[in-house]
C-alpha positions as CSV (number, residue, x, y, z in Angstrom):
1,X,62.0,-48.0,-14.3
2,X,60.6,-47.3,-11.0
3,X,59.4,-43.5,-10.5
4,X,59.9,-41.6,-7.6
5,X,57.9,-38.9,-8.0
6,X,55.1,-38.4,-5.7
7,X,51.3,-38.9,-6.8
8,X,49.1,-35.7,-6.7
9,X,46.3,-35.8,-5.2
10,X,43.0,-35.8,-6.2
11,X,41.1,-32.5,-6.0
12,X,36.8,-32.9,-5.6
13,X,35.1,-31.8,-8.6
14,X,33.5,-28.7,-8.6
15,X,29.7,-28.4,-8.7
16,X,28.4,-27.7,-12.0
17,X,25.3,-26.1,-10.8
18,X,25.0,-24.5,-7.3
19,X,21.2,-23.2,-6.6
20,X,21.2,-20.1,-4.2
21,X,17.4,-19.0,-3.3
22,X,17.2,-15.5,-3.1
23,X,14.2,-12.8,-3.5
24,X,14.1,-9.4,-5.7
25,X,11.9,-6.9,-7.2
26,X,11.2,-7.0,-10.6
27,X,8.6,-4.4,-12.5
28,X,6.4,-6.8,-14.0
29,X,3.1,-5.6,-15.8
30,X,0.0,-7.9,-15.6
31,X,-3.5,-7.6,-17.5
32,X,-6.2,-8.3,-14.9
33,X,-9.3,-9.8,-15.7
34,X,-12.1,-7.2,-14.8
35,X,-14.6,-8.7,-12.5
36,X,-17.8,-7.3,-12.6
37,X,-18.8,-7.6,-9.3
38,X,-16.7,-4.8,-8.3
39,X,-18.0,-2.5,-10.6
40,X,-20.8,-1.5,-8.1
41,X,-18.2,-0.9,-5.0
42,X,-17.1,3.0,-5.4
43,X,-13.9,2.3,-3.6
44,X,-12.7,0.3,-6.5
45,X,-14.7,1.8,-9.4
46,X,-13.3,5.6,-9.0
47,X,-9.9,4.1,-8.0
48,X,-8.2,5.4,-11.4
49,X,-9.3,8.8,-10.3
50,X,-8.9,8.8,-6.8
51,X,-5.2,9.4,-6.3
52,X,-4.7,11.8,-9.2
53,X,-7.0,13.6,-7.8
54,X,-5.7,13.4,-4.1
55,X,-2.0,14.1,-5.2
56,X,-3.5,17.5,-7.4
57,X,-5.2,18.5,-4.0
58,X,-2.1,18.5,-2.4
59,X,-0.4,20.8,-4.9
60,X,-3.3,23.5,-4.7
61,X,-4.6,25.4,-2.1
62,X,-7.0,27.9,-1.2
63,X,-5.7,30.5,-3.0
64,X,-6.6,30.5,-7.1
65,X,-3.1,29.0,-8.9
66,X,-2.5,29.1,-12.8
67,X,-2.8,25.4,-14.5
68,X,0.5,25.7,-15.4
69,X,1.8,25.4,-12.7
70,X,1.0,21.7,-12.0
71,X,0.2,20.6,-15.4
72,X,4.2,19.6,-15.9
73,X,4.0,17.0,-13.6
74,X,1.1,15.7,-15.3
75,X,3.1,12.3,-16.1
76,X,4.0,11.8,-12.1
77,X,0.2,12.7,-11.4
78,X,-1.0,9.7,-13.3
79,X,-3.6,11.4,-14.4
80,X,-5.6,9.2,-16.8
81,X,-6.8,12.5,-19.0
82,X,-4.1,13.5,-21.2
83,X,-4.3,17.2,-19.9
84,X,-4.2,18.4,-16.7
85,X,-7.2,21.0,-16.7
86,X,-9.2,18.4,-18.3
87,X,-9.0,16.4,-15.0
88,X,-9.5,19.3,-13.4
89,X,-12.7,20.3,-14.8
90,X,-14.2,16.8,-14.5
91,X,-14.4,17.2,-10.3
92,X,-16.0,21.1,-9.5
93,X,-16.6,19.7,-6.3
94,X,-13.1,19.9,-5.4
95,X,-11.4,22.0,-7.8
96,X,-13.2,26.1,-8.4
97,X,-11.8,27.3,-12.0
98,X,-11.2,30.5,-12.5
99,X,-9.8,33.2,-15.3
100,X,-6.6,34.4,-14.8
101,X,-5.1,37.7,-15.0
102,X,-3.6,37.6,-17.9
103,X,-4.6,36.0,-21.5
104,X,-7.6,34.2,-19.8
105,X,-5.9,31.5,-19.1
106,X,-8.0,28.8,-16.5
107,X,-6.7,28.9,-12.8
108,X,-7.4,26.4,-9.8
109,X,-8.4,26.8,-6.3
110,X,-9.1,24.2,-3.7
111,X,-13.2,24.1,-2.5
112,X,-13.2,24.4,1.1
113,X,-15.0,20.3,1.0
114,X,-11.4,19.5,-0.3
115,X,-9.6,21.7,2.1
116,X,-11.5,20.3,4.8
117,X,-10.5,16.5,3.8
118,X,-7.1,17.6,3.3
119,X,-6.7,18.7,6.8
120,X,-8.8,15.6,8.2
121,X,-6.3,13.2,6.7
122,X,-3.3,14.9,8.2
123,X,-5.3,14.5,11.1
124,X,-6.2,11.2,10.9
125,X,-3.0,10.1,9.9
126,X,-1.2,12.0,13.0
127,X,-3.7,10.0,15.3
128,X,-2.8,6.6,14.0
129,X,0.4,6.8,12.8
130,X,2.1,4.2,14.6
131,X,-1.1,1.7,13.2
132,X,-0.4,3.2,9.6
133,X,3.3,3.1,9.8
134,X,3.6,-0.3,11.2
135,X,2.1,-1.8,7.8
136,X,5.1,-0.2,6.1
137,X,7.7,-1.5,8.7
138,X,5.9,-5.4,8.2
139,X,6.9,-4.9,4.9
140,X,10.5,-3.9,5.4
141,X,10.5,-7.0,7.7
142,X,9.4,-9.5,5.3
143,X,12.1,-8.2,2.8
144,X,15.6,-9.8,2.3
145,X,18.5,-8.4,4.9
146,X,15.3,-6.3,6.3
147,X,15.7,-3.5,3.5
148,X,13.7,-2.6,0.5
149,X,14.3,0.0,-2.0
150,X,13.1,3.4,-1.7
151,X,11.3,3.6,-5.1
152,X,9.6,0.9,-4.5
153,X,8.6,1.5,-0.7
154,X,7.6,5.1,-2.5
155,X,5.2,3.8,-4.9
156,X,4.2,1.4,-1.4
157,X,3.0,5.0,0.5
158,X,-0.3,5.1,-1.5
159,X,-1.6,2.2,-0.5
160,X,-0.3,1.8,3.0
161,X,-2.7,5.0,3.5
162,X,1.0,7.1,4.3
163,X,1.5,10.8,3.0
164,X,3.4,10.7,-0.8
165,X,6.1,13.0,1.2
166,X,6.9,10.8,4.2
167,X,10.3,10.3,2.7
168,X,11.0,13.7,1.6
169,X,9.6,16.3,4.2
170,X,12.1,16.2,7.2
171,X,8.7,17.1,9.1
172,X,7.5,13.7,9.2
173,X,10.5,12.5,10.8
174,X,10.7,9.1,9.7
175,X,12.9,8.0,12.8
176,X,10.5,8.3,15.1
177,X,9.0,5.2,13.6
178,X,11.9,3.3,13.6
179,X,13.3,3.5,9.3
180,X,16.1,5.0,7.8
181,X,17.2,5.8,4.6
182,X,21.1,4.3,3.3
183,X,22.8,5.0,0.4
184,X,25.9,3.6,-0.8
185,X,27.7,6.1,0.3
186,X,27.2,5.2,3.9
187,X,29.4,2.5,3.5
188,X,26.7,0.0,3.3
189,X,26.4,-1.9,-0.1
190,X,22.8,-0.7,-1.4
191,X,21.5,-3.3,-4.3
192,X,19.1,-1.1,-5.8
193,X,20.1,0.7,-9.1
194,X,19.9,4.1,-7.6
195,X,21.9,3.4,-4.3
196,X,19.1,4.1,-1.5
197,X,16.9,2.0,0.3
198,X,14.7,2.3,3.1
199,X,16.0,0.1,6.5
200,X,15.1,0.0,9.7
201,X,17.5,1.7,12.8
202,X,19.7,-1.2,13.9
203,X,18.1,-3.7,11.6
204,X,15.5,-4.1,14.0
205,X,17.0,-5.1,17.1
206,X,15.5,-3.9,20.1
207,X,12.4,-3.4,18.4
208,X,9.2,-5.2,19.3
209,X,8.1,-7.7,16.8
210,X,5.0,-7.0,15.3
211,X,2.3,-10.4,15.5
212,X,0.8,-11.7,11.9
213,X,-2.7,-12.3,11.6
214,X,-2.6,-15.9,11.9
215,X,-0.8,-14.5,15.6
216,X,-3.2,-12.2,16.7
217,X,-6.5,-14.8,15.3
218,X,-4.6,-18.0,17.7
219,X,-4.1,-15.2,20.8
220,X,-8.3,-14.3,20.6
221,X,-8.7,-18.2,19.9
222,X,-6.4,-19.8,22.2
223,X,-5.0,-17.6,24.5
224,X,-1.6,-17.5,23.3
225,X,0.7,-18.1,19.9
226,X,2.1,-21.8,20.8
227,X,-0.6,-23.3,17.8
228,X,-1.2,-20.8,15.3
229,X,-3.1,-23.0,12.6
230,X,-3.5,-22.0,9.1
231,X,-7.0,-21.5,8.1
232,X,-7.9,-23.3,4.7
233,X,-11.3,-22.7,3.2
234,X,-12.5,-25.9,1.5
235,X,-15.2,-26.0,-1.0
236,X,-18.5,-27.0,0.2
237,X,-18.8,-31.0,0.2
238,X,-15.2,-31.8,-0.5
239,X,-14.2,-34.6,1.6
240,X,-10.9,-35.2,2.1
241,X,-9.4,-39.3,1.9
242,X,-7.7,-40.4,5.3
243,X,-4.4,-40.1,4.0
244,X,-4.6,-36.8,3.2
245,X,-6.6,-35.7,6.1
246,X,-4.1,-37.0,8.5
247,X,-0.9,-35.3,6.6
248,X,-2.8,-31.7,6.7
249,X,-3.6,-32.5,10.8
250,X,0.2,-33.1,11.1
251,X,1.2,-30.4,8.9
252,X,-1.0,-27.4,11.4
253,X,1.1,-29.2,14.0
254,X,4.2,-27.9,12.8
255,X,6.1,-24.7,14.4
256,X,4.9,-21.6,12.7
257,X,7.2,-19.4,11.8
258,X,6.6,-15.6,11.6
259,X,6.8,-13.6,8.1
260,X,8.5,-11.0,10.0
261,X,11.2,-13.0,11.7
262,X,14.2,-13.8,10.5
263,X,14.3,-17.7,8.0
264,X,17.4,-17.1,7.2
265,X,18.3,-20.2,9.2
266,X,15.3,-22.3,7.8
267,X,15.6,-25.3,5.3
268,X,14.1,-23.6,2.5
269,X,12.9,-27.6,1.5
270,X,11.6,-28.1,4.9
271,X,8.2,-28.4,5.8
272,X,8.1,-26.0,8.2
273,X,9.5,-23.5,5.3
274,X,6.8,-24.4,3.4
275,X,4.3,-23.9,6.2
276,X,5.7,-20.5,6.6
277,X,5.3,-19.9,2.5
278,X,1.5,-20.8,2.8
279,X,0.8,-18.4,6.0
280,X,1.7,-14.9,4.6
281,X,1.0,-15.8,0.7
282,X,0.5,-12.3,-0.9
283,X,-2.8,-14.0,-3.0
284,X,-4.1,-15.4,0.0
285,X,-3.5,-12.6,2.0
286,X,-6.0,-10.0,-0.4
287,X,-8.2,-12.3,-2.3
288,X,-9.3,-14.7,1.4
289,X,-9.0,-11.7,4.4
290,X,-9.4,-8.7,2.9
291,X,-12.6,-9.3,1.0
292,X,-13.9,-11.8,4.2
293,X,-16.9,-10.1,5.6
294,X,-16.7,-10.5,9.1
295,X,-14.7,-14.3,10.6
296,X,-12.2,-14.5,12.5
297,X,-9.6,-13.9,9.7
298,X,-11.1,-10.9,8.4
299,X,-8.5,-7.8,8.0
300,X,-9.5,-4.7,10.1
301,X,-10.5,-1.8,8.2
302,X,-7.7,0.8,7.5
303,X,-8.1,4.3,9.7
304,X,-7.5,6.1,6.1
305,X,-10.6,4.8,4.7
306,X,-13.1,6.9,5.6
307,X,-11.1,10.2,4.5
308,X,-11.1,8.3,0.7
309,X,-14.4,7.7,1.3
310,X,-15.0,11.6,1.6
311,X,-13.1,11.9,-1.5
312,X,-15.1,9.5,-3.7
313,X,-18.1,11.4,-2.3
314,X,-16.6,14.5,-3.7
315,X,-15.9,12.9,-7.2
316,X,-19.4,11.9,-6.8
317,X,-20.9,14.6,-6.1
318,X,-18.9,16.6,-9.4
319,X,-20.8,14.1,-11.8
320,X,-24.2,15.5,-10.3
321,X,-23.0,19.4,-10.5
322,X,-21.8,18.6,-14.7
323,X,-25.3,16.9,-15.3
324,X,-27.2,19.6,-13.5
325,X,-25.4,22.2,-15.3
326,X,-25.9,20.2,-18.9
327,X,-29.6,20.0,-17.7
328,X,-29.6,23.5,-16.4
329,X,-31.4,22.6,-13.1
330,X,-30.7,23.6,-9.6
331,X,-27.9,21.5,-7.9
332,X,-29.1,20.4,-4.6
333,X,-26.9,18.1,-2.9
334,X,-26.4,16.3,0.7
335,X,-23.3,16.1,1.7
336,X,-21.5,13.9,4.7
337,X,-18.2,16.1,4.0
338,X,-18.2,19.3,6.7
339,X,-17.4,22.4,6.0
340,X,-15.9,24.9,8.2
341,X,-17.6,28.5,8.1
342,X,-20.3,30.1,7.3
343,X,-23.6,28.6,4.4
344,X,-21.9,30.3,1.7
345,X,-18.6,28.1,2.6
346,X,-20.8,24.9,2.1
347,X,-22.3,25.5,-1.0
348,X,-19.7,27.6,-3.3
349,X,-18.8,24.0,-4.3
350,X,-22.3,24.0,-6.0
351,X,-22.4,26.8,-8.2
């Protein structure tokens, strides 16, 4: 018997597997090696202490104030003693102690040393702020759809040299730079877990593209950014077979493709993807340039520097002023941190 009904047909099978590249952040927690080689560098060797102590100087001022009053914050402090006016008492340089009014209990009061570094960094930060800024802004551009999440561009302000209240204080006016803050309820869909992150006004357009390093190194080099080459730093007498030598000449030949543009559009298994992944490499980025002395590719120093510089002198200086006071000899030390006022106001900080 003949059938007349008509044949179905065929539908494509399904992928059992599609792979979607995507980036995120993740809180990961890593045990570094200690090198030490940079044990002798006081940047990095009072780094644990240096922005406790910065972020405790902003909460004091130059009036006495009663420990209690910042020794509840002591777990957003990060300070590494487990109390407060412990930390307090290990930097007299910065912090005078004093008995309260009531029940002796140990008040605070900024030196004028540290109220004179306080007001140098609001300076210094005021006169570079579009240098300072910028370094935030890269890294909004190198994130996916050019937005990252507030906590973690907060926990970024430290080390981008910005104030720990840029986000907070409507003073700062964080439009004027170009950012803004969306939530879900702007009608925008927010992937963080608390619904804000940090963008920039219109996504960017109409903004002037920042250069890389790789950019700015080819425009001193060659006069413009048509062949940005990607420096490689090959151990001493490593010679390379012709096969290879020719593949990595072809491979600088490619088009170089800005971190801070947009890839979207890019074959993530192309060559010129991967070309792009070795030019901006976080690793490569802090453990070649930032730790070159001098080069071509060396990073230029941050304007922020020298005011943590001051600070570290500070911390310094409080070890002498303990072990002088152990000893019971005269503290006499010389400082590069100015004071404003009279003698008295430079050496209250001794006693």
């Amino acid at each position: 018997m003949q059938s007349f009904a008509k044949p179905r047909a065929l539908e494509p099978l399904r992928p059992l597997a599609v792979h979607l590249p995507s980036m995120s952040y993740v809180d990961v927690k890593m045990r570094w090696k200690k090198d030490a080689s940079f044990d002798d560098v006081p940047v990095l060797s009072h780094a644990r202490d240096l922005r406790p102590l910065v972020s405790l100087a902003r909460l004091l001022s130059q009036s006495p104030t009663p420990v209690s009053a910042v020794s509840k914050l002591r777990n957003s402090l990060e300070t590494p003693d487990r109390r407060v006016t412990s930390f307090l008492r290990r930097f007299p340089a910065a912090f005078v102690e004093s008995v309260g009014p009531e029940h002796n209990l140990p008040w605070f009061r900024l030196s004028d040393a540290a109220v004179h570094l306080l007001r140098e960094e609001r300076e210094v930060f005021a006169a570079g702020r579009a240098d300072v800024t910028g370094r935030l802004r890269r890294l909004v551009l190198m994130c996916p759809r050019r937005r990252i999440p507030l906590r973690v561009a907060q926990g970024m302000l430290w080390h981008l040299g910005i104030p720990d209240d840029y986000f907070k204080d409507p003073d700062h006016a964080i439009a004027q730079d170009g950012f803004r803050t969306l939530t879900s309820g702007d009608g925008v869909t927010c992937q963080d877990d608390d619904g804000r992150e940090l963008g920039l006004i219109g996504d960017g357009k109409g903004q002037e593209m920042p250069l890389s390093v790789l950019q700015l190194n080819a425009m001193r080099k060659f006069g413009s950014v048509a062949k940005v080459p990607v420096p490689l730093f090959q151990s001493k007498g490593l010679r390379l077979k012709r096969k290879i030598q020719d593949w990595l000449e072809g491979f600088q030949r490619l088009p170089y493709v800005s971190p801070y543009e947009d890839f979207s559009h890019i074959n993530p298994g192309s060559d010129v993807s991967d070309k792009r992944a070795v030019g901006e490499k976080t690793c490569y980025v802090v453990l070649k340039e930032a730790y070159m002395a001098g080069g071509d590719t060396a990073i230029e120093e941050h304007p922020m520097l020298k005011v943590r510089k001051k600070y570290i002198e500070l911390m310094e200086q409080s070890r002498e002023i303990i072990k002088c006071r152990r000893n019971r000899k005269p503290i006499e030390l010389q400082s590069m941190v100015s004071c404003s006022g009279d003698i008295e106001d430079c050496t209250e900080i001794l006693s």
